[in-house]
N, C-alpha and C positions, 0 to 999 in steps of 0.2 A: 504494500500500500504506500503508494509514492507520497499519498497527500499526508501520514503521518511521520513520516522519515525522522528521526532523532526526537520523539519523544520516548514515555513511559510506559512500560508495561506491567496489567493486571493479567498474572494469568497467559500470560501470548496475546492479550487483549490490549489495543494498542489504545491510549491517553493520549492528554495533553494535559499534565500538570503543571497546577500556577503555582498551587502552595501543596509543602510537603514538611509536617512539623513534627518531628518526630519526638517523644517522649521515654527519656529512659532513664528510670527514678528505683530508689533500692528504700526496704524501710528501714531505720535503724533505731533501735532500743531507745528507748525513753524511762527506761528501767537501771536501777544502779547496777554496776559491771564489778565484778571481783576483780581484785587489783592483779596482775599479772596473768590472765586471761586474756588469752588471743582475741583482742576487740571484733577481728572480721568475721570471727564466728559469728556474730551478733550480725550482722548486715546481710540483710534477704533484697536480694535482685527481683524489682517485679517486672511481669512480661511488660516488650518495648509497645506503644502504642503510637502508631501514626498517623495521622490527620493529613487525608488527601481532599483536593479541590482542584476542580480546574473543567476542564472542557470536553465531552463528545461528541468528536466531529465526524460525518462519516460525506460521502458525494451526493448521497439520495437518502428522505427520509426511509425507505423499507430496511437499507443497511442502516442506520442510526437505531432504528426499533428490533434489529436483531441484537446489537452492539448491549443496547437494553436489557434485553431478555438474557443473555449469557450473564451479565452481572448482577443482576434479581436471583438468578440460579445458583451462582457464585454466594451467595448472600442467605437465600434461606434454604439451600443444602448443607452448609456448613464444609463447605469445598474450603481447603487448603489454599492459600493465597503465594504465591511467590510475586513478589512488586519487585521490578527493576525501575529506578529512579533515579535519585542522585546518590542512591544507597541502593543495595540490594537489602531485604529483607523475606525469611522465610518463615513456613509456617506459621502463616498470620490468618485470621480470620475477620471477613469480613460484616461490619454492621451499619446502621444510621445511614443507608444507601440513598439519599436523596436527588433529586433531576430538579431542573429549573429553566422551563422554558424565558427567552429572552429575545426582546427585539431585534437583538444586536446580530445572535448567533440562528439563520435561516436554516442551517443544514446539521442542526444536534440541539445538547443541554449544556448549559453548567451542569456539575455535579461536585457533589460532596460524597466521601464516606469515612470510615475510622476502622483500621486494621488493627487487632491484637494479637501478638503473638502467643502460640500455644505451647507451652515449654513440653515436650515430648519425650516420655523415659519407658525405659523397659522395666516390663512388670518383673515381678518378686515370683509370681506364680509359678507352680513347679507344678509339670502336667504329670497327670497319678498315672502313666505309663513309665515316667522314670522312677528308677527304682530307689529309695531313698534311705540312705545306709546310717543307722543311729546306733550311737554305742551302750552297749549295756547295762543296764543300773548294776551297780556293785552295793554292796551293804554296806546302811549308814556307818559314819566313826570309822571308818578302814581307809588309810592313806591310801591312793591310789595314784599309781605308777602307769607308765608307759610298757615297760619290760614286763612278760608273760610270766617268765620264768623267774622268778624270787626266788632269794635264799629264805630257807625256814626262820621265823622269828622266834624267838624263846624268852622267859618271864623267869625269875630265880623266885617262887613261893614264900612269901610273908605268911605268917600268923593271919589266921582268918581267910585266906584264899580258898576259893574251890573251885569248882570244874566250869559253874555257871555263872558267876561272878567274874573270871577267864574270860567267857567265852562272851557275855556282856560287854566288857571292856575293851576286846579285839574285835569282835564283831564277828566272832566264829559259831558254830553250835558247840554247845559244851561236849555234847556226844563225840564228833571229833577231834577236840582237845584230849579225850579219855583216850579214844583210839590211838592217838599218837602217844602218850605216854603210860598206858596199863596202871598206872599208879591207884590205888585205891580210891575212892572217894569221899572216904571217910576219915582217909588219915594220910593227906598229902604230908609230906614228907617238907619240915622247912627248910630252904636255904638249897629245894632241890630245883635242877633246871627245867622247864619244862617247855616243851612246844605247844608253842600259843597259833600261830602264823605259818 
């Protein structure tokens, strides 16, 4: 289209913008900040917002009311915007789509609109085809290691110790603490060593 040569594009959709004001504002805490605390944590980017104005101009009004109809469509499908201007911006969406016939301009509109951009991220969701590998609850109170293979731990018997009081305290069953050591359970032996772990 020769008659719009070096203006702007909606879309592949060729403009003529007059004004193009672009907004790019971040919030920042209004709340007291701990002292040595990375300040920029604190500063949230919000999407860029741009304010376009200017002219559709097409050679015949049936092309001007096509020119139309793509950005009404653009507008309340929630069609993805890439604007080439005096900036490029992308994944904007388009809103406030206004036309304004005018004395002036026989062969289109003014128009207004306002692009926001959609900050775009990948989801977290994990699809239940993949298979999703969680490690084992281990018994509360027991240190837990990386290596499989432990050395046995062992407790030297105080006054008053038993099997289940043992096995309480490492997080074993007392029943396996006996196994390991045969010892009586009536009359542990003090000052003797015994496998706990």
């Amino acid at each position: 289209m020769a008659e719009l040569v070096g203006t702007s594009r909606i879309n592949s959709l060729l403009v003529h913008i007059t004004n193009e004001d672009a907004e790019m504002d971040v919030d920042i805490p209004t709340h007291k900040v701990e002292n040595g605390i990375n300040i920029s944590d604190h500063v949230e980017r919000q999407p860029e917002v741009v304010k376009l104005s200017g002219f559709l101009i097409r050679p015949t009004a049936k092309r001007v009311e096509s020119l139309v109809s793509q950005l009404k469509t653009i507008e309340t499908k929630g069609v993805l915007v890439v604007f080439e201007g005096r900036r490029i911006y992308k994944n904007m969406l388009m809103s406030g789509f206004n036309i304004k016939a005018d004395s002036e301009i026989m062969n289109g509109y003014k128009f207004s609109c306002t692009l926001t951009e959609v900050r775009i991220v990948k989801s977290s969701f994990v699809s239940p085809k993949t298979k999703i590998v969680t490690a084992a609850v281990a018994e509360a109170g027991r240190k837990q290691t990386e290596n499989k293979k432990q050395s046995p731990i062992y407790h030297v018997v105080k006054k008053g110790d038993t099997y289940i009081s043992l096995g309480s305290k490492y997080g074993v069953k007392w029943q396996q603490i006996q196994s390991w050591n045969r010892y009586d359970p009536k009359k542990l032996p003090i000052n003797a060593k015994l496998r706990v772990g």
